[in-house]
N, C-alpha and C positions, 0 to 999 in steps of 0.2 A: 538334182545335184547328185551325183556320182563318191559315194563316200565309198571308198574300196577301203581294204587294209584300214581302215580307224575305229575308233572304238564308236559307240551310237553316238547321238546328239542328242541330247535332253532341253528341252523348250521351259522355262522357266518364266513365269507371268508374273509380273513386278508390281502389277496393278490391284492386286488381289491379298491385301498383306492381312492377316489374320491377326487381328487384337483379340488376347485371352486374358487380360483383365484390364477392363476398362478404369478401374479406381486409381489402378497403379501408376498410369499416364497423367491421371489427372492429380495425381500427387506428388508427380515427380516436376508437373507442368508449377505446381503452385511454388516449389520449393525453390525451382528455377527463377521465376518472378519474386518472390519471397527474400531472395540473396540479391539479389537487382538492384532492390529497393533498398535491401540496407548499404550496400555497395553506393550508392547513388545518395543516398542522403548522410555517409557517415556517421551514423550512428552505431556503438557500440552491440556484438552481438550476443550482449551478456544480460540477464536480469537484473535490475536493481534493488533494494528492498529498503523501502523508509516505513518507521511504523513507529503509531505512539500507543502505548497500552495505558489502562486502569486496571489494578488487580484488587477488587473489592469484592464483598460478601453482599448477595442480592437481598438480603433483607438483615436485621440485627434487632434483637432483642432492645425494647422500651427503656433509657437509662444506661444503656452498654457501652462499651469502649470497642472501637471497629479500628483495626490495621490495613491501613491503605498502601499503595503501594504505584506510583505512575512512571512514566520511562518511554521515551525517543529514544530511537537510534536511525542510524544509515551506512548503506554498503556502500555506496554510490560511487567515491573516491574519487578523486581530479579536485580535492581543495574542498566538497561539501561536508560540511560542519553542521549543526543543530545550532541556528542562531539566535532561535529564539525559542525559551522552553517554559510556557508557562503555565501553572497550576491553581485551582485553586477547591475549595470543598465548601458547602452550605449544610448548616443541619437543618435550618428552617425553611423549605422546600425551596429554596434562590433568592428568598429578600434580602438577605444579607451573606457575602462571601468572605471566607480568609483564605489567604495567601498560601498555597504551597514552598513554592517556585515560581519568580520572572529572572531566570537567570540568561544570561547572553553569552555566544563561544562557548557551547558547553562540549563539542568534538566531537566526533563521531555516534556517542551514547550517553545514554546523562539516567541517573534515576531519584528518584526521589521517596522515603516512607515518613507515614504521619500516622498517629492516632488519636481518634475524633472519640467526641462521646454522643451519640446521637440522644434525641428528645423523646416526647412523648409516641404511645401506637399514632398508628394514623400519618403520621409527617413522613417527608421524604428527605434523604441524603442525598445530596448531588454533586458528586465532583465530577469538574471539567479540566481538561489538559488541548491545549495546542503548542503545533512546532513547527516554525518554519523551517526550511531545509536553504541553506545560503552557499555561495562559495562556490557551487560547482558549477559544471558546464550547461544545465537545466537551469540558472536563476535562483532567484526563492521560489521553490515551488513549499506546495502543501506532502501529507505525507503521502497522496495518490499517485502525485507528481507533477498536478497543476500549481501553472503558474495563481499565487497567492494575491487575492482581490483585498490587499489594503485597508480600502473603505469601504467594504462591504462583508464578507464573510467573515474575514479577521478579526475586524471592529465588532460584530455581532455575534461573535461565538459559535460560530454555528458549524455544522458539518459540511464537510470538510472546512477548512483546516481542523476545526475542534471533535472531539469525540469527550462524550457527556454519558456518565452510570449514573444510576438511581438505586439506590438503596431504600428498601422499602422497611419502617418504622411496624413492627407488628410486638403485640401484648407480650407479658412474661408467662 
């Protein structure tokens, strides 16, 4: 072929594409699929945050007077409320419990303080706190965000739903 009067021709190989960072593809591939999936399942693409705290002292002096301090909350919004907030504290390692809190609709955040007088060295303090999370677009879940097992974990205290301190009873 006869190219007079034109500028050159440059051959240009389309088959040969040079990847100079391979992680960057594969992160752009994940994000890609990543947004897909919330796009596809509707779900919000924001954080949630449900949590129940205990704010106690890991051990306490034999005879002492200890400041508790428990508390749910939730960001969650679309109607989820704390439906269920209930508390409770043992001096005698769990034979016997009293009552913080079993209050119901407590909003968005609920908190609760007590002060116990713990027993002899050697015994253990134990408060437990759970909270259902109700009302919003997740059901009652726990504060992980699972759906809450009624007659099983609820019923039995156990973790999740429930989060349990120990306060350890040592000499003066």
């Amino acid at each position: 072929m006869n190219l007079s009067n034109t500028q050159e021709m440059k051959t240009v190989n389309f088959t040969q594409r040079s990847i100079t960072n391979p992680q960057r593809t594969w992160t752009r591939l994940w994000l890609f699929i990543a947004t897909i999936s919330l796009i596809a399942t509707g779900l919000p693409a924001y954080a949630v945050t449900r949590d129940i705290a205990i704010t106690a002292p890991t051990t306490a002096e034999a005879g002492s007077k200890v400041a508790i301090t428990v508390s749910a909350r939730t960001d969650a919004g679309g109607g989820e409320k704390i439906g269920f907030f209930h508390a409770d504290y043992s001096v005698d390692n769990g034979l016997t419990w009293t009552a913080i809190s079993y209050s119901t609709s407590s909003g968005s955040k609920t908190s609760r303080s007590v002060t116990l007088s713990v027993k002899e060295a050697g015994t253990k303090a134990l408060i437990r706190v759970r909270a259902a999370f109700r009302g919003g677009k997740a059901g009652d879940v726990d504060y992980t965000g699972k759906t809450i097992d009624w007659d099983g974990t609820w019923n039995k205290w156990q973790e999740p739903p429930a989060k349990i301190v120990s306060i350890e009873v040592v000499a003066k």
